[in-house]
N, CA, C and O atoms as CSV, one atom per row, in Angstrom:
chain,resi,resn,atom,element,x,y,z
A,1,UNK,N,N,0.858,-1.173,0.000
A,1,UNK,CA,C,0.000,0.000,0.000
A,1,UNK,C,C,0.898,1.229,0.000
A,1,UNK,O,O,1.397,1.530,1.085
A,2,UNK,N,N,1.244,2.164,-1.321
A,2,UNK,CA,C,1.652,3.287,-1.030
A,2,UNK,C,C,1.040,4.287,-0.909
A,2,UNK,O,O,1.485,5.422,-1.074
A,3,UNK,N,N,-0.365,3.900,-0.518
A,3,UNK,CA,C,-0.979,5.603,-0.790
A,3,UNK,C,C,-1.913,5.347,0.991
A,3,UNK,O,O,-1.906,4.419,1.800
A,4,UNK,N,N,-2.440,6.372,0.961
A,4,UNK,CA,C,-3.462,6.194,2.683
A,4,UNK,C,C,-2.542,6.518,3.806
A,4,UNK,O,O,-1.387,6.942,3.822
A,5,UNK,N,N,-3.360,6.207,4.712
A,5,UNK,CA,C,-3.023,6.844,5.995
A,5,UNK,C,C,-2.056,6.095,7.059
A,5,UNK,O,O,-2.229,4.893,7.257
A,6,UNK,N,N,-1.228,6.672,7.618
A,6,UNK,CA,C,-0.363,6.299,8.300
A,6,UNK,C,C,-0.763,6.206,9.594
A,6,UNK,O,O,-1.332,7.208,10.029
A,7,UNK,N,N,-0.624,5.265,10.349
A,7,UNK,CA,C,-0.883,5.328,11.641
A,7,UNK,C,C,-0.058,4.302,12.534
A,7,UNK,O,O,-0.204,3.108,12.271
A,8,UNK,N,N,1.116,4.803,13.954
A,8,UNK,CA,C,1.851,4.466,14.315
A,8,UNK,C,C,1.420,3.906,15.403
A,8,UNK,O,O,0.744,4.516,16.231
A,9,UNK,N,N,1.829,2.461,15.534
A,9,UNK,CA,C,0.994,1.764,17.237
A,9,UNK,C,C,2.470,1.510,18.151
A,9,UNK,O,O,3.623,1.867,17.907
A,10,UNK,N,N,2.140,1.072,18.800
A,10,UNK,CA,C,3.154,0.743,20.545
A,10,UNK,C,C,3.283,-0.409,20.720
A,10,UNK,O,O,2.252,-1.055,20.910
A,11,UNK,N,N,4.567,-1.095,20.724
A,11,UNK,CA,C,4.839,-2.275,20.506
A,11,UNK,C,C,6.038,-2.377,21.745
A,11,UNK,O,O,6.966,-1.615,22.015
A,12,UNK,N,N,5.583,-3.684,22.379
A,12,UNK,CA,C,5.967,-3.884,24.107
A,12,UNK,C,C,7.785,-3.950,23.982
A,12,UNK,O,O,8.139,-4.067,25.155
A,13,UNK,N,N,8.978,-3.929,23.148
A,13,UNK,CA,C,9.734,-3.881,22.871
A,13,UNK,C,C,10.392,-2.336,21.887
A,13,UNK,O,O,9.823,-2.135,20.814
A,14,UNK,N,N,11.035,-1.778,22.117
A,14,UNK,CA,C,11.581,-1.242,20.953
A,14,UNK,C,C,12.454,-1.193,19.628
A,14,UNK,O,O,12.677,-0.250,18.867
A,15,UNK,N,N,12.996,-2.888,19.590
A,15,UNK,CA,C,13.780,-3.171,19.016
A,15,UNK,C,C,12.742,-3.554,17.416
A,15,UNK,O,O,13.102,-3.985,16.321
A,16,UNK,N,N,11.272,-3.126,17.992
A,16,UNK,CA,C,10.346,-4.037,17.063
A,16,UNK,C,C,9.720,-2.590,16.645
A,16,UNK,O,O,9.504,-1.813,17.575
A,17,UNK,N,N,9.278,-1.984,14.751
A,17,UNK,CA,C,8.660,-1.152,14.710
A,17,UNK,C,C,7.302,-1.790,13.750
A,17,UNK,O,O,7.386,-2.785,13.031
A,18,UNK,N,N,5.909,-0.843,13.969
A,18,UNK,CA,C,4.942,-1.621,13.518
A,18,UNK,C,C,3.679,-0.127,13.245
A,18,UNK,O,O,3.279,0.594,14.159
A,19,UNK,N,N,3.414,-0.040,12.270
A,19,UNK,CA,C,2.095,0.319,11.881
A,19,UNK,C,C,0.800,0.394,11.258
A,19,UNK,O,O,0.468,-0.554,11.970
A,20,UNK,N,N,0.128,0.547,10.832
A,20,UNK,CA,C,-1.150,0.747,10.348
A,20,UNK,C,C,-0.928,1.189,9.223
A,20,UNK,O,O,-0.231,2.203,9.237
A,21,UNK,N,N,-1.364,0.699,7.850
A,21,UNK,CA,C,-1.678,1.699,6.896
A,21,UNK,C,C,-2.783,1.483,5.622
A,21,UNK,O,O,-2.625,0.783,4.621
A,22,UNK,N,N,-3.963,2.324,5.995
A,22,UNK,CA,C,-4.948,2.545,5.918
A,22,UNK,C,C,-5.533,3.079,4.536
A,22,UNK,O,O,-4.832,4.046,4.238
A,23,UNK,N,N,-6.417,2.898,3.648
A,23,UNK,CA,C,-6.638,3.169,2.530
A,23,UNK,C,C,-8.335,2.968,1.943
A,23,UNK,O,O,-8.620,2.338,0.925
A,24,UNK,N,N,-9.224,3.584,2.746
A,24,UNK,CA,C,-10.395,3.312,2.460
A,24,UNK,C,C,-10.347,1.675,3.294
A,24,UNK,O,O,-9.891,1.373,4.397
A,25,UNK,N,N,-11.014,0.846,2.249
A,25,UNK,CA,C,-11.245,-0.372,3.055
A,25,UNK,C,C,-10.280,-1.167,3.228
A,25,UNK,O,O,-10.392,-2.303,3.690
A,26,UNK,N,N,-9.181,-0.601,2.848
A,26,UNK,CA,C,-7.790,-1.849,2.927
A,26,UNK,C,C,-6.668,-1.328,3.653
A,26,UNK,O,O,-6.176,-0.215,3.469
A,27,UNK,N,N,-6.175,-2.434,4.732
A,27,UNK,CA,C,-5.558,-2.136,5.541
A,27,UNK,C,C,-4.308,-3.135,5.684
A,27,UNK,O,O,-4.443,-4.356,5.602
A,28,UNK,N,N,-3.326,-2.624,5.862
A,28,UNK,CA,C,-2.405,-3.983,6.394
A,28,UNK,C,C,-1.637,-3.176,7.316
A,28,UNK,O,O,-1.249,-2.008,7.340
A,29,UNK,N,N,-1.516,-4.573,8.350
A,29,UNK,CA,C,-0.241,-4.069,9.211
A,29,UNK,C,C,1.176,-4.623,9.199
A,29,UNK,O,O,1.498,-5.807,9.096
A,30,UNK,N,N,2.176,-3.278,9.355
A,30,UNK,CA,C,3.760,-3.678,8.719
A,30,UNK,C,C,4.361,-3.803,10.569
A,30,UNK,O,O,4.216,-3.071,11.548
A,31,UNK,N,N,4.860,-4.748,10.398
A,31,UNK,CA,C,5.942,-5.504,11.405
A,31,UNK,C,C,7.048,-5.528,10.835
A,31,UNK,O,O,7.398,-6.054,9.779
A,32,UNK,N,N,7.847,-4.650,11.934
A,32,UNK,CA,C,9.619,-4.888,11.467
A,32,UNK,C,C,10.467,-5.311,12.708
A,32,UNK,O,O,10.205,-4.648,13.711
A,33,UNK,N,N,11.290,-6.133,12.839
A,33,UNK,CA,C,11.971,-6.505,13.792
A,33,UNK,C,C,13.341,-6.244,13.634
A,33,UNK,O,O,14.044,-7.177,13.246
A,34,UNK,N,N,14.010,-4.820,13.929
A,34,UNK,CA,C,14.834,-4.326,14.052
A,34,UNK,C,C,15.982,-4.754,14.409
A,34,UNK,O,O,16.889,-4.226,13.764
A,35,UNK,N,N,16.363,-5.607,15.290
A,35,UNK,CA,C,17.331,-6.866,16.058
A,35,UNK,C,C,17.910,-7.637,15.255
A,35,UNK,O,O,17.163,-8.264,14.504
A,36,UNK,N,N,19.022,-7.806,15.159
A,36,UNK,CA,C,19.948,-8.860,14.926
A,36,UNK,C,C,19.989,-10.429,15.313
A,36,UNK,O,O,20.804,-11.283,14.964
A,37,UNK,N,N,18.791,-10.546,16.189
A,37,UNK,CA,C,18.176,-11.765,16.910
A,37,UNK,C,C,16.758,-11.954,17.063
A,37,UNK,O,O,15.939,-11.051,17.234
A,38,UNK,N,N,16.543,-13.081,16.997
A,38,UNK,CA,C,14.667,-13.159,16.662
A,38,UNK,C,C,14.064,-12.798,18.319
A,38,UNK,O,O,14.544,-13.009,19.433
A,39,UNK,N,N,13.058,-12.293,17.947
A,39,UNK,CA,C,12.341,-11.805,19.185
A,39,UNK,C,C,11.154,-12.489,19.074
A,39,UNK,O,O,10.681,-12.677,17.954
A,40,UNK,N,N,10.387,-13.045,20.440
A,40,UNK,CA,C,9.262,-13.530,20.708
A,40,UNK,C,C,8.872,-13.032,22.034
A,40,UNK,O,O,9.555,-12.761,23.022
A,41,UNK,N,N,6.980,-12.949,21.708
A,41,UNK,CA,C,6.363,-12.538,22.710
A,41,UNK,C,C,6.425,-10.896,22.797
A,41,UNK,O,O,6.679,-10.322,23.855
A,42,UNK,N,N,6.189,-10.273,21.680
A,42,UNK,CA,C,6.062,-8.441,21.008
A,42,UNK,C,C,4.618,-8.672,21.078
A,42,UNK,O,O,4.083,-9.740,20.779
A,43,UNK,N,N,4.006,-7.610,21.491
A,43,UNK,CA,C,3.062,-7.337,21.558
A,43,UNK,C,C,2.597,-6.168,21.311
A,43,UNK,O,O,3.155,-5.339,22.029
A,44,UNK,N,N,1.391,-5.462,20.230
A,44,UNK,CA,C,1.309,-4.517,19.531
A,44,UNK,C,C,0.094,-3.679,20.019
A,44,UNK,O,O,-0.899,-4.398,19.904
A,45,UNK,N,N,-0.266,-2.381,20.547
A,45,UNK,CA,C,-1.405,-2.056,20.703
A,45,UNK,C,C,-1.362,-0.724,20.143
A,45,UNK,O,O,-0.368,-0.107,19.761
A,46,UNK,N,N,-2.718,-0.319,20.146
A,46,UNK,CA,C,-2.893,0.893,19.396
A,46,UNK,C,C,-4.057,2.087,20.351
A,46,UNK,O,O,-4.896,1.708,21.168
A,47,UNK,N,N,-3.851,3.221,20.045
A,47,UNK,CA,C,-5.072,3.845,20.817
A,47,UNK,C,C,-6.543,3.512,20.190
A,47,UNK,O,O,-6.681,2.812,19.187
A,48,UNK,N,N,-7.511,4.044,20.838
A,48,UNK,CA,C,-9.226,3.804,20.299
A,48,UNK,C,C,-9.627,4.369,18.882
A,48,UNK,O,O,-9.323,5.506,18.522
A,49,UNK,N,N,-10.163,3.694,18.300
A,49,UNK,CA,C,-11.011,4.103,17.460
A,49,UNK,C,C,-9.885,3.657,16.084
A,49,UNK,O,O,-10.392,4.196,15.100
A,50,UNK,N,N,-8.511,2.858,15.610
A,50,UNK,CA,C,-7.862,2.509,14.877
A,50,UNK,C,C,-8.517,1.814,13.820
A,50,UNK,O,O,-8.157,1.941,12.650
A,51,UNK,N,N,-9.567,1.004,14.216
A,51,UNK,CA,C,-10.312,-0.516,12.754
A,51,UNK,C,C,-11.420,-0.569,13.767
A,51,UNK,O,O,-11.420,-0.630,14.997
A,52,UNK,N,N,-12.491,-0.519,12.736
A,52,UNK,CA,C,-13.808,-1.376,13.096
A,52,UNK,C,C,-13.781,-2.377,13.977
A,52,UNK,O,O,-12.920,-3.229,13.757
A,53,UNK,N,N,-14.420,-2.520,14.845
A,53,UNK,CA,C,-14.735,-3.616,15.830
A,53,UNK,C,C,-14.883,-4.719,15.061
A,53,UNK,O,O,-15.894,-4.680,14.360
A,54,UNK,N,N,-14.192,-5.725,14.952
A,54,UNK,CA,C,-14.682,-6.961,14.451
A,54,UNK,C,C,-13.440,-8.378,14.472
A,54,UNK,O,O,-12.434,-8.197,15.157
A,55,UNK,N,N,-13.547,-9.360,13.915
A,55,UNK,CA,C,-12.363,-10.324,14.169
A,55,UNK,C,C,-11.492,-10.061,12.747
A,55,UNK,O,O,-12.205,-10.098,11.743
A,56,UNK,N,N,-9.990,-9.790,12.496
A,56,UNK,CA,C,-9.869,-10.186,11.226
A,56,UNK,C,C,-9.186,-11.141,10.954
A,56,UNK,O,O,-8.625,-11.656,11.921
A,57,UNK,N,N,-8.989,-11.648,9.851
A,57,UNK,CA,C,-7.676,-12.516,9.245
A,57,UNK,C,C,-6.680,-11.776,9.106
A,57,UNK,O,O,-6.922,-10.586,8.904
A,58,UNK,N,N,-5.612,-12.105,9.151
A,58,UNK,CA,C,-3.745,-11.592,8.929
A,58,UNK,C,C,-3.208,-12.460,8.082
A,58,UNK,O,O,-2.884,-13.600,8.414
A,59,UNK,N,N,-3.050,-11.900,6.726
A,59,UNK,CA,C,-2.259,-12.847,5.753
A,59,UNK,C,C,-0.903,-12.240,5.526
A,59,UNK,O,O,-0.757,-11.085,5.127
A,60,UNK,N,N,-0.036,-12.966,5.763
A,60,UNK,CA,C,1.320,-12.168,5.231
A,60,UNK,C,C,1.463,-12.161,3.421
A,60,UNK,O,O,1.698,-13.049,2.602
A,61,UNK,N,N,1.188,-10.674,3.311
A,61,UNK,CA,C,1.746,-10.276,1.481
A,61,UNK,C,C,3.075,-11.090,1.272
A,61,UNK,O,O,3.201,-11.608,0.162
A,62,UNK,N,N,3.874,-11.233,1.999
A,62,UNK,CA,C,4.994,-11.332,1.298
A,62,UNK,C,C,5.614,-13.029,1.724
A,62,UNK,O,O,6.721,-13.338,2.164
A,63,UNK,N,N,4.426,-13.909,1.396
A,63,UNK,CA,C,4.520,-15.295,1.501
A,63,UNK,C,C,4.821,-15.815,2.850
A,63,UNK,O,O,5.624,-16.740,2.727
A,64,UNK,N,N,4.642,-15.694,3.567
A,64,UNK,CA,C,5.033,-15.993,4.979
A,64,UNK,C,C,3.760,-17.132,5.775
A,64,UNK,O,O,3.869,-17.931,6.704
A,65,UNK,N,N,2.743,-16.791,5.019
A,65,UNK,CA,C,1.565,-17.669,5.357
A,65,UNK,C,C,0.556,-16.705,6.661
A,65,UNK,O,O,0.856,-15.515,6.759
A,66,UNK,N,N,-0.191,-17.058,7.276
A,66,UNK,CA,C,-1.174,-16.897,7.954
A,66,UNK,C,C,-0.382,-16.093,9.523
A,66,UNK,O,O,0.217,-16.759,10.368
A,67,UNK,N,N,-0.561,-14.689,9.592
A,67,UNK,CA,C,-0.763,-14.447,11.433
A,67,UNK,C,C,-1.662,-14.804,12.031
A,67,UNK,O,O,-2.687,-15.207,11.483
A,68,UNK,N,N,-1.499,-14.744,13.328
A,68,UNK,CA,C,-2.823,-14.926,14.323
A,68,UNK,C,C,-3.636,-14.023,13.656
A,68,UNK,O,O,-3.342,-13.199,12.790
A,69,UNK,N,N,-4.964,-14.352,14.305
A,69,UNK,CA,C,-5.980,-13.366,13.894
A,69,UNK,C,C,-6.361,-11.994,14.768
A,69,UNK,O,O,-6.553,-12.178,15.970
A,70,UNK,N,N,-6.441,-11.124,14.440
A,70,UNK,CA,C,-6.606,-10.216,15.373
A,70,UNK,C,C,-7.881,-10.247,15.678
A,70,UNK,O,O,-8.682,-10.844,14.957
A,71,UNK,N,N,-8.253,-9.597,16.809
A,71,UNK,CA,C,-9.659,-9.478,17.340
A,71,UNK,C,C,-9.442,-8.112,18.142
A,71,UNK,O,O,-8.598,-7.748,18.960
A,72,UNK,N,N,-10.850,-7.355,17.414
A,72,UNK,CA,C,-10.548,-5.727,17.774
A,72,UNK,C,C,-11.901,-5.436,18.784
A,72,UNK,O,O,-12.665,-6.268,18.295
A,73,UNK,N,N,-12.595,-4.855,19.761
A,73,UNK,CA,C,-13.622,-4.815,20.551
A,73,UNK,C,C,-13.907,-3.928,19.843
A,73,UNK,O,O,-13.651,-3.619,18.679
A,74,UNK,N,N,-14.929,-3.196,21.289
A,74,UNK,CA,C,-15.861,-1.985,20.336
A,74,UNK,C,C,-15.385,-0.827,20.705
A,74,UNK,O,O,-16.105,0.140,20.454
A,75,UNK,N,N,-14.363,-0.630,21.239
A,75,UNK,CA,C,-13.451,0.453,21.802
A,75,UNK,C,C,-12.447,1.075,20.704
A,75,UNK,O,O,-11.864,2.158,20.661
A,76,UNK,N,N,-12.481,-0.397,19.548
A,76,UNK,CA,C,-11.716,-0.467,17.835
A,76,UNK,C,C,-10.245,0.929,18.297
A,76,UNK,O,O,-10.040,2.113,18.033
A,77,UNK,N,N,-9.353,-0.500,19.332
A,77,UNK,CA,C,-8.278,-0.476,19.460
A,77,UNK,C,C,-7.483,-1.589,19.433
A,77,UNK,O,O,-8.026,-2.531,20.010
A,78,UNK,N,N,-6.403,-1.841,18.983
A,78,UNK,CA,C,-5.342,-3.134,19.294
A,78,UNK,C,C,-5.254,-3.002,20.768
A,78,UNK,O,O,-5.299,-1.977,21.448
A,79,UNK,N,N,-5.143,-4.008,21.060
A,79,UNK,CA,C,-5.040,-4.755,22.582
A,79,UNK,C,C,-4.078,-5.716,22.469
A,79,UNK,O,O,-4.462,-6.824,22.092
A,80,UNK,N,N,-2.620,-5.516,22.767
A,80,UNK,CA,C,-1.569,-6.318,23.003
A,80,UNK,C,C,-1.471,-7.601,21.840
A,80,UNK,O,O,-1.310,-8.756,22.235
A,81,UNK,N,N,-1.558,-7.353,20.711
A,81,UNK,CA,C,-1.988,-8.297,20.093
A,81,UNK,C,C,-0.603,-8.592,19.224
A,81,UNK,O,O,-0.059,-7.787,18.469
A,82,UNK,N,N,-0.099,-10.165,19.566
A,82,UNK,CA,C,1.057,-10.863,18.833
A,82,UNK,C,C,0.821,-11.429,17.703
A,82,UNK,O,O,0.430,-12.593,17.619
A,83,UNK,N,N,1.033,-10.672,16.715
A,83,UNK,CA,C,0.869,-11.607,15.275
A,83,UNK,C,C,1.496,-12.712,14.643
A,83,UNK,O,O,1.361,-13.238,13.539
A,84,UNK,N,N,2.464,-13.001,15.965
A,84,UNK,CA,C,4.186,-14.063,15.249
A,84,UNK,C,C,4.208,-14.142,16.615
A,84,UNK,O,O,4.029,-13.275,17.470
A,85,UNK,N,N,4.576,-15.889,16.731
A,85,UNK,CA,C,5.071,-16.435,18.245
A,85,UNK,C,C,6.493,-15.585,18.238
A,85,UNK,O,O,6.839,-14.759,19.083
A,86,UNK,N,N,7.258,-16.024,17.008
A,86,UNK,CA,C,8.398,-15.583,16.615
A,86,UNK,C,C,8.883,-14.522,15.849
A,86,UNK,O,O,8.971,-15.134,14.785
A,87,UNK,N,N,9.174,-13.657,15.649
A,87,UNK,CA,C,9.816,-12.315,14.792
A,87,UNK,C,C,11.108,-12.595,14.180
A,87,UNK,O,O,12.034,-12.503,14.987
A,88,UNK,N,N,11.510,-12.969,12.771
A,88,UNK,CA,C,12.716,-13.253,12.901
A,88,UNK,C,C,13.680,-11.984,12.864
A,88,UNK,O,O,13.182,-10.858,12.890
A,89,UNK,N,N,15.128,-12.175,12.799
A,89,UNK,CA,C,16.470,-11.311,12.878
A,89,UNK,C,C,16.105,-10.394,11.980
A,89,UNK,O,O,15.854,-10.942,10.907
A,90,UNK,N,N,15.927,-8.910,11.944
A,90,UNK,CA,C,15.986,-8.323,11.312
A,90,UNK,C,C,15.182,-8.089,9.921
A,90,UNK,O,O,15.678,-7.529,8.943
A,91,UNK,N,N,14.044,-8.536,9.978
A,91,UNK,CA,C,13.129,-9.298,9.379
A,91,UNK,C,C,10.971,-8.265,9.316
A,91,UNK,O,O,10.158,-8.172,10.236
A,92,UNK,N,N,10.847,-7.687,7.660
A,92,UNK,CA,C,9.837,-7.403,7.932
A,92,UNK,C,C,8.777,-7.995,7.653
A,92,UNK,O,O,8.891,-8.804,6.733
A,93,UNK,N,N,7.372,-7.855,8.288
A,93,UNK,CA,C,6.562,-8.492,7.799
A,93,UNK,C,C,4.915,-7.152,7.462
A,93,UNK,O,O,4.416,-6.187,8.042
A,94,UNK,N,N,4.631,-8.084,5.985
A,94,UNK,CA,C,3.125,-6.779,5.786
A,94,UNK,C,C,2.338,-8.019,5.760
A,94,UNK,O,O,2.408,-8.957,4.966
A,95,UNK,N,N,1.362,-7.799,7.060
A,95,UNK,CA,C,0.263,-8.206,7.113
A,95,UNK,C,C,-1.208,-7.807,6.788
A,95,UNK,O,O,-1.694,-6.875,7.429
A,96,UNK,N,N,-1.983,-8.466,5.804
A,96,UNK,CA,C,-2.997,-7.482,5.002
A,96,UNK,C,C,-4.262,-8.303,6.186
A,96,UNK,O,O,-4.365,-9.518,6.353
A,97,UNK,N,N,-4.956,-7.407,6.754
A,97,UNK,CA,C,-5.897,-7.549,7.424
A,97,UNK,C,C,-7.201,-7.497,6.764
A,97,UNK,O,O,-7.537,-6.512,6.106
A,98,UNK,N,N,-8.246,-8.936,6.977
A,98,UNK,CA,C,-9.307,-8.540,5.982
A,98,UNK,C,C,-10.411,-9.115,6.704
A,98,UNK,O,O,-11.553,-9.036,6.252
């Protein structure tokens, strides 16, 4: 997605960067794991009102196969949510949320 809206979330590590980017109805979220060593157990949240309340799918664009699924309340904020048990070394990932 190069065009739409940018939006930056809080991720329980800093070695890990991750945002939102938004385009009418299409959204994916970009995971980067900054580290020279794989990280597990990152956890991503966002303030209120980020995505519609609802459950989505997480497909990785760039062949990686299936994230967890996110699940957003009606508050339509991320809530600590790990998309990868594992993050590898230095390693990004675009997850298209649908």
């Amino acid at each position: 997605l190069g065009a739409g809206e940018l939006i930056p979330l809080n991720v329980s590590t800093d070695a890990v960067a991750a945002f939102l980017r938004r385009d009418g109805p299409r959204v994916v979220l970009v995971v980067a794991n900054l580290r020279t060593m794989p990280l597990s157990g990152v956890t991503i949240s966002s303030s209120a009102g980020v995505l519609a309340s609802r459950r989505y799918a997480a497909a990785d664009l760039l062949g990686g196969g299936a994230a967890a699924p996110l699940n957003v309340g009606n508050d339509r904020r991320i809530d600590r949510y790990s998309p990868l048990g594992i993050l590898a070394p230095m390693q990004a990932y675009i997850l298209q949320l649908r």
